[in-house]
C-alpha positions as CSV (number, residue, x, y, z in Angstrom):
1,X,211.3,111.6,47.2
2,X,214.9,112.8,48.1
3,X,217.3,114.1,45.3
4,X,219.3,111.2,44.0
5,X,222.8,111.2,43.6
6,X,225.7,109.8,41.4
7,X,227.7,108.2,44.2
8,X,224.7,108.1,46.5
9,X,224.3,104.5,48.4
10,X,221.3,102.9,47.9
11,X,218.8,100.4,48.6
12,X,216.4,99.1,45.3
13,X,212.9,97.9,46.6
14,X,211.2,95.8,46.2
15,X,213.7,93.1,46.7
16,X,216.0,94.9,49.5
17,X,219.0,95.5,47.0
18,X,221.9,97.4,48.8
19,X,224.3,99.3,46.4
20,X,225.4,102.6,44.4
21,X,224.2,104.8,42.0
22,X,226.5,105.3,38.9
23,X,224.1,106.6,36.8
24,X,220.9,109.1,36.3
25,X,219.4,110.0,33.5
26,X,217.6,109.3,30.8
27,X,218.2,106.1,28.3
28,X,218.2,104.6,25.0
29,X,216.2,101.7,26.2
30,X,213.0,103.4,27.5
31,X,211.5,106.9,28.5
32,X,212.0,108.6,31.3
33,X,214.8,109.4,33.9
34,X,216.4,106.4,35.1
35,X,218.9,105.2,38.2
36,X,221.5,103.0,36.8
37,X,223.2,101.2,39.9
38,X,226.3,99.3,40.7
39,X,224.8,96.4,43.2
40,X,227.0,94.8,45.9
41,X,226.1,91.9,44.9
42,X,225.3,89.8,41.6
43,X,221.5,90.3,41.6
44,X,221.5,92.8,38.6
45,X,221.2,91.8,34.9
46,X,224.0,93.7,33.2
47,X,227.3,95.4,33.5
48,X,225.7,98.5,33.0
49,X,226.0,98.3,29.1
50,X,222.2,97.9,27.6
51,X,220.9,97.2,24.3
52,X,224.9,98.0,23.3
53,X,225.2,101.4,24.9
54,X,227.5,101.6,28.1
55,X,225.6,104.3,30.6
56,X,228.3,102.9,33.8
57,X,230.5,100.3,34.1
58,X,230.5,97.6,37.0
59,X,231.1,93.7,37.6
60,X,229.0,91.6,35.3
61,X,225.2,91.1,36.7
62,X,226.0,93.4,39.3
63,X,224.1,96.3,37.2
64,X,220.0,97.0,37.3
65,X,218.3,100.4,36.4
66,X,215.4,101.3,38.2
67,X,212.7,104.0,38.2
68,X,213.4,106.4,41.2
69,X,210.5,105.9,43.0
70,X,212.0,102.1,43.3
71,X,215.2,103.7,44.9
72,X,216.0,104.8,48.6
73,X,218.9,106.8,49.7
74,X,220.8,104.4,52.8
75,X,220.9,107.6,54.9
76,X,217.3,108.2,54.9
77,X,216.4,104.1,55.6
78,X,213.4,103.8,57.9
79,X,214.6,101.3,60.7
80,X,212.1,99.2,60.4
81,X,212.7,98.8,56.5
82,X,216.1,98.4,56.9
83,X,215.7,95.8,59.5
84,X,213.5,94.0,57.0
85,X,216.4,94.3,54.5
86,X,218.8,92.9,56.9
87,X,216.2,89.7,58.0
88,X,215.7,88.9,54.4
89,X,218.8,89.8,52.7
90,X,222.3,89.1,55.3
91,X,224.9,88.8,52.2
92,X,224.1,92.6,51.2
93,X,223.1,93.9,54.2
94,X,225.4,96.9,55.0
95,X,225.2,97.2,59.0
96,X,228.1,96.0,60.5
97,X,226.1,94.7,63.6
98,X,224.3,91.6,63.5
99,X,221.7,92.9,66.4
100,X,221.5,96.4,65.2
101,X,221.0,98.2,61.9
102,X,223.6,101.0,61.9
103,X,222.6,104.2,59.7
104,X,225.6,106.3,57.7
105,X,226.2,108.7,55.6
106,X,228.7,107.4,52.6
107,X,231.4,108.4,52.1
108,X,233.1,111.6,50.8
109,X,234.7,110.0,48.0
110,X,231.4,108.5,46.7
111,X,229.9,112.1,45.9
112,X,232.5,113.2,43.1
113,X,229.5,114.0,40.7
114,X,226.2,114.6,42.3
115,X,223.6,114.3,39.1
116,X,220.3,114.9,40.0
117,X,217.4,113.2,39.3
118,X,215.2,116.5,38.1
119,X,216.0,117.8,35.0
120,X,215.6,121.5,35.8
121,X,218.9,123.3,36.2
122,X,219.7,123.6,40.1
123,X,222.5,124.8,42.0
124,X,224.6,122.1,43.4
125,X,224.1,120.9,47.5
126,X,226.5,122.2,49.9
């Protein structure tokens, strides 16, 4: 599994959700690191407040945390999964192409913070 990143784009499977990752960590609401992300569209269940503690903020039901084994990095889509995505999920599909599924990198802006997922001290991607 790929380091994931505050800012990162992101796809949640099962269920083809497109979106970004605001948060990673651990929570008040289970064990365990978790991905809190901000979805494109309003499939989550929050506004990334749970159980009374904010861990992001984002539209309401637009908000879902996930394991990270549930979460793939948009850059590192297989074609073939991301054309499943695209077949059973147009509204949040992010290819611009409705023949082709387009791979990118986000954007710049969108990896301020970089949190990773393992907990052991690292030095910071260049």
């Amino acid at each position: 599994m790929p380091d994931i990143y505050v800012g990162d784009a992101v796809m949640i499977t099962p269920g083809y959700k497109m979106g970004t990752v605001k948060y990673v960590g651990e929570t008040k609401f289970a064990e365990g690191v978790w991905i809190g992300v901000a979805l494109d569209g309003p499939q989550g269940k929050h506004d990334g407040s749970v159980g009374g503690h904010r861990y992001f903020k984002c539209k309401a039901r637009h908000g879902s945390f996930v394991r990270p084994d549930k979460v793939i990095r948009e850059n590192s889509f297989n074609p073939s999964t991301a054309a499943a995505a695209k077949a059973t999920s147009p509204s949040t599909s992010r290819s611009s192409s409705s023949t082709s599924v387009k791979m990118f990198s986000p954007p710049t802006e969108r990896r301020k913070s970089r949190t990773p997922v393992t907990s052991a001290p690292r030095k910071k991607p260049r």
